[in-house]
N, C-alpha and C positions, 0 to 999 in steps of 0.2 A: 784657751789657746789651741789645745788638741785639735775643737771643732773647726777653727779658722784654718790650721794647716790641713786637715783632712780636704776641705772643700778645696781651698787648693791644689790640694794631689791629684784631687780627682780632676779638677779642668786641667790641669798637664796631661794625665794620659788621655785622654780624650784627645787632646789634640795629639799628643805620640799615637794613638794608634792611626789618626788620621793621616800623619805627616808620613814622608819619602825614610827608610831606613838611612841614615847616616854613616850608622859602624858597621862593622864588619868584623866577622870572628878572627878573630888570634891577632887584634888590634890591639895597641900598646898607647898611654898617654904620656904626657909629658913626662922626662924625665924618669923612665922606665914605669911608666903609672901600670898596671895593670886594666885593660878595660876590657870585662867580661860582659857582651850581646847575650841579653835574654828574651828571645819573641816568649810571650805569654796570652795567655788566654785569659788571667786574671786582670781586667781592667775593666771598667763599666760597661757592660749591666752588671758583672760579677760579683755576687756578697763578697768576694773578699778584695775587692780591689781596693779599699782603704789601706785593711790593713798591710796588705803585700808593700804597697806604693812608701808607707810609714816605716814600715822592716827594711825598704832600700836605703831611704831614704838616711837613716841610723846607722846602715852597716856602712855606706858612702861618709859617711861622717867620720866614724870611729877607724876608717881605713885611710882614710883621706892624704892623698900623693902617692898610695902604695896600691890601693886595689878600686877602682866602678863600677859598680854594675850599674847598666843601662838597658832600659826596657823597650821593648818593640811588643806593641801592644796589638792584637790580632781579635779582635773580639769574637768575631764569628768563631764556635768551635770546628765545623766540619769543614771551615777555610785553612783553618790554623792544624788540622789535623792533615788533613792533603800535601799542606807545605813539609808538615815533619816529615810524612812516609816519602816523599818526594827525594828531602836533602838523604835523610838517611839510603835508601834505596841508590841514592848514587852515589853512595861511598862519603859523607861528608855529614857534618854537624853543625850546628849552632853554639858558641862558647859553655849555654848553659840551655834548659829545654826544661819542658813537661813529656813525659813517657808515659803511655798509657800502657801500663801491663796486662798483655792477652798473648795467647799461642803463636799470633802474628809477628807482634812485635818482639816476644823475646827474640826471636830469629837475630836478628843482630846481633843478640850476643857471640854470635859465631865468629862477626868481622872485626876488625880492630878499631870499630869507629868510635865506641862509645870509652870513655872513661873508667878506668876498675879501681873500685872501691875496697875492694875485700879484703886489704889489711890492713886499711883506717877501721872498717867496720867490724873486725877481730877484735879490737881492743876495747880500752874504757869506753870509746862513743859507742856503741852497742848495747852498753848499760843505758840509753835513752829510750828505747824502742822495746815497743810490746812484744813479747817471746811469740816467735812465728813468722814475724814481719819479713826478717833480712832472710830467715830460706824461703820463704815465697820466693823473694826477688832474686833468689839465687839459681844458675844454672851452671851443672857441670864444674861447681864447686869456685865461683866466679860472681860476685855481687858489680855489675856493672851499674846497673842503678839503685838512689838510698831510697827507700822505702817514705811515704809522707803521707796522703790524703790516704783514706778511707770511704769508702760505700754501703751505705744501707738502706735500701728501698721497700720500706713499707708501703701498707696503703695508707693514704692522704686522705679525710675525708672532714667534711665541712658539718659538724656538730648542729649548729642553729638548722640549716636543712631538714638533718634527720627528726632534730624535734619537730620540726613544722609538721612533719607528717605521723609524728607517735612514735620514735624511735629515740631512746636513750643511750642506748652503742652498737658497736657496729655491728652485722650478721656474721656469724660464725662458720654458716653453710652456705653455699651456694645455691640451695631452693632458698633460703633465707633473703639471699643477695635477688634474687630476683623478685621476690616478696614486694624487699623495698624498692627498686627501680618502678615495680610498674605503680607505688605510691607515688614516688618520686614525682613520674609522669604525668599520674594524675594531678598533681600542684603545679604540670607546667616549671618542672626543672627538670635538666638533663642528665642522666644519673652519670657517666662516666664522660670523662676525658680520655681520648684517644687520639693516634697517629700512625699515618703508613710510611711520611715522609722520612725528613732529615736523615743525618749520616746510619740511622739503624733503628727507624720506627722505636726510638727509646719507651716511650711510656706502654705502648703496646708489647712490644719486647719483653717487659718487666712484666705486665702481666703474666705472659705467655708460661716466665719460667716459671714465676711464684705458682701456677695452673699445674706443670709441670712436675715440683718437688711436691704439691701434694697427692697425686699421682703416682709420681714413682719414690717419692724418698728422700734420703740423703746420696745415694749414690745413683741418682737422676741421670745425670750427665756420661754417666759411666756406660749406658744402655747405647746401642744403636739408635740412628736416629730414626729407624724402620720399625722401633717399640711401637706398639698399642697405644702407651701413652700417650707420644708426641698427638698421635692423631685425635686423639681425648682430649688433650688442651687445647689443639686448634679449635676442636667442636665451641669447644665452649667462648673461646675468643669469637670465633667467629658469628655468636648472639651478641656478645658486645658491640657489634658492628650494627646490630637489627633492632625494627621496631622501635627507634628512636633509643637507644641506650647511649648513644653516645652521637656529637654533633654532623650536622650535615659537611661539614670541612674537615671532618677527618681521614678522609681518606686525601691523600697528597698534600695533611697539613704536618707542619713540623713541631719543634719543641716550643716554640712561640706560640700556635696556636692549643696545644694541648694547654701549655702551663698559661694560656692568658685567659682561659676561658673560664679555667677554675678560681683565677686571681680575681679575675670579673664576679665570681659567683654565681656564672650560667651554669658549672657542672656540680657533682658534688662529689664525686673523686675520682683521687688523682693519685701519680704514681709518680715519687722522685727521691731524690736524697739528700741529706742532711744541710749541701750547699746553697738548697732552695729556699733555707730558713729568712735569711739576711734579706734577700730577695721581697717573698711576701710579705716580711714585715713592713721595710718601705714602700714596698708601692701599693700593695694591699690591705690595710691594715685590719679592716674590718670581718675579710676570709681569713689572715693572721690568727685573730684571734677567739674564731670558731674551728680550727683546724683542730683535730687530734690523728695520731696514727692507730693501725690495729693490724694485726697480721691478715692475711691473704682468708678470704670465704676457703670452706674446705668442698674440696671435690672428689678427693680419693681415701684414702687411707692415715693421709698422714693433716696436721692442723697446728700450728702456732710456729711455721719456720717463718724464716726472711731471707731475705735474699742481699748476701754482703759481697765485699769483693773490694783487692787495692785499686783503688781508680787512680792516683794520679803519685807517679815516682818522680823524682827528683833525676837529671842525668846531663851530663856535660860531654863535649866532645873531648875525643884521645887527643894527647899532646906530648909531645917528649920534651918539653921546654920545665923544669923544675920548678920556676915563680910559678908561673900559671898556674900548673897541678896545687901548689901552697895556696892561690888564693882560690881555685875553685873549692879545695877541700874548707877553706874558712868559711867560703861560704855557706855552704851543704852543712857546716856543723851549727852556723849562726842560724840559719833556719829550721832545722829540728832540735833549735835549743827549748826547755820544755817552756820557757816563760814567755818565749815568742812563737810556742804552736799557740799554747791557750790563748794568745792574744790574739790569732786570727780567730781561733775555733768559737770563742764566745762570740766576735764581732759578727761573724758569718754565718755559725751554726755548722760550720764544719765538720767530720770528725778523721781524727788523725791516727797514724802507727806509731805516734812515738807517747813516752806513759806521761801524762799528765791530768791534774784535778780543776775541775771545773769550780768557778767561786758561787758565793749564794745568790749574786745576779746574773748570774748565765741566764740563756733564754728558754725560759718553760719547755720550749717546743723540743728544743737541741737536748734538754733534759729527758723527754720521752723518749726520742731517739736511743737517747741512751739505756732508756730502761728497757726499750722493744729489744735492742740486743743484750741484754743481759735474761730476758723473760723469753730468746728465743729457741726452741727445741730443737733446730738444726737452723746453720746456715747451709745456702747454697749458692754456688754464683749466678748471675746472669748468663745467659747463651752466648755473649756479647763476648765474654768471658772463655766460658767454657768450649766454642768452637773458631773457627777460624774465618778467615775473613770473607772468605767467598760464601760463608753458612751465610755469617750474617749481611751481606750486600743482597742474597737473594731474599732473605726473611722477608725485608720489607714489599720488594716484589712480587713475592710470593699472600704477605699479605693482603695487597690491594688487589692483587687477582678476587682472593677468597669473600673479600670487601663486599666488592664489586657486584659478587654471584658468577664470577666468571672461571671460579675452582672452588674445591669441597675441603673440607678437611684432609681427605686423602691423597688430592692433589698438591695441596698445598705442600705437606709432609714429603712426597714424593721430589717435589722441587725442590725441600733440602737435601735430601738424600743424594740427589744430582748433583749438585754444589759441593758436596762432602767426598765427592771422588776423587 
């Protein structure tokens, strides 16, 4: 029965993301119903748009004449990220939203747009969430958004490959790493997936930083961006671009062509996180199930970090009306309830800030994941993370110059430092 409602769910939101918005925020239904718009970016291709659509689906049930939520389905991410920075940037929200937390976005917490959490999240519901989670997301002593998804971007790499060419795991150094690419080559496969395009040259980006903390550390990010380093990690990004290391469409290809080439089996790693699980398993199954993760080749001094970070908060718009705030809070609690995070996080491969145990069919891969952060020697964030938004709009700019031959490493670096003013 699951399976039959699931396939269901999913041709609704296909066509909800297709179809004209209907609602409208701080919209009421019948008979003072409560009905809470939420544009999401979890809807097909999304590993977790079963279970999301299944989690509405139940909490509309169990509320039923008193609270809706109703979804506006935005599949594109850098579509559905434009419209957020849009609404918020003119003073206005969505009933309910995904928040991506970076130095950018907290800024809001300045205006009174967003919803404050911080003394539901003082109390017993704070007992859900992993210690660290709600002062991340805390500023100036203010939790405006609840803390939810989580990030961990290993390297991705495709196991049956490496044995084609005599390799058992993955290289530990970066003479190593280039060892096996030019074997690679030699079998006529592609060693690396890469990107200039989409909203932040994602998979290159990840490289970039992972290059980065072994190089500079744990307190990486803490450095000018006019360090040595930086210009060290570009070097070597910018061989990943040479010599066939990575495909002839990367430069101005986006997350589609990085993460389809490796699905395909043209490349043989990749670079993404946890939510990519759900993903390769159906449509790939066969790079699925030669995939393992391992941490970053080592180039400096430092070997075995990763690179983590909250990727996606939970956050509602302000409201002085008392229902409302009562049902967005049921909401935000129904969903970091722990027995409906593990239900997305097995389904998708996700991983969450709030505490919950994985059962003995979780998915192998989501299991790695979890050991890579538990076996990892430091985390650090992504750039994406750690700088602002004009760093990262020029990164990818700046990397298709460097691509290209059209800038060096030091130019490259220079152009961020421009951007950083």
């Amino acid at each position: 029965m699951r399976r039959i409602s699931m396939g269901l769910l999913i041709g609704a939101l296909v066509m909800a993301a297709a179809a004209p918005v209907t609602g409208a925020p701080g919209q009421e239904g019948a008979a003072g119903e409560v009905v809470l718009d939420w544009p999401t970016i979890w809807v097909p291709p999304d590993s977790k748009s079963e279970t999301i659509a299944a989690l509405i689906e139940r909490f509309n049930e169990e509320n039923e004449g008193a609270i809706r939520v109703e979804l506006e389905g935005i599949p594109d991410y850098d579509g559905y990220a434009d419209k957020m920075n849009t609404q918020l940037a003119s003073g206005s929200a969505p009933d309910l939203f995904i928040f991506s937390p970076n130095p950018t976005t907290f800024q809001y917490y300045d205006s009174d747009v967003l919803m404050d959490f911080t003394e539901e999240l003082s109390g017993p519901w704070s007992e859900n969430f992993v210690s660290g989670y709600i002062e991340a997301s805390t500023r100036n002593g203010r939790t405006k958004t609840v803390p939810y998804e989580i990030g961990l971007t290993p390297i991705w790499y495709n196991s049956a490959h490496l044995a084609q060419v005599g390799y058992d795991e993955f290289p530990a150094t970066m003479d190593e790493f280039w060892a096996l690419a030019d074997a690679l080559k030699a079998a006529d496969i592609v060693p690396t997936s890469q990107m200039t395009g989409g909203g932040n040259a994602w998979t290159s980006m990840l490289w970039f930083s992972h290059l980065a903390g072994s190089i500079g550390g744990p307190d990486v990010w803490s450095k000018p961006l006019s360090d040595p380093v930086f210009e060290q990690a570009a070097a070597v990004l910018m061989r990943l671009y040479q010599d066939g290391n990575t495909t002839r469409d990367a430069v101005g290809g986006d997350a589609g062509v990085s993460g389809g080439h490796y699905m395909a089996g043209n490349t043989s790693v990749f670079l993404n996180g946890p939510w990519y699980i759900g993903r390769i398993r159906n449509d790939a199954p066969d790079t699925y199930s030669a995939t393992k993760v391992a941490a970053a080749p080592q180039v400096g001094d430092h070997h075995g970090h990763q690179i983590g970070f909250m990727l996606s908060n939970l956050a509602a718009a302000n409201t002085d009306d008392p229902n409302r705030r009562a049902a967005v809070v049921k909401w935000m609690q129904f969903m970091t309830d722990p027995e409906n995070v593990r239900f997305v996080s097995e389904a998708a491969g996700s991983m969450f800030s709030i505490k919950y145990e994985l059962t003995d069919a979780a998915d192998p891969l989501q299991k790695a994941f979890v050991q890579a952060s538990s076996d990892a020697t430091f985390v650090i964030p992504p750039l994406t993370v750690a700088h602002k938004v004009q760093v990262v709009d020029t990164f990818k700019e700046a990397l298709a110059a460097m691509a290209l031959g059209e800038a060096t490493p030091a130019e490259f670096v220079q152009m961020l430092v421009d951007a950083n003013r």
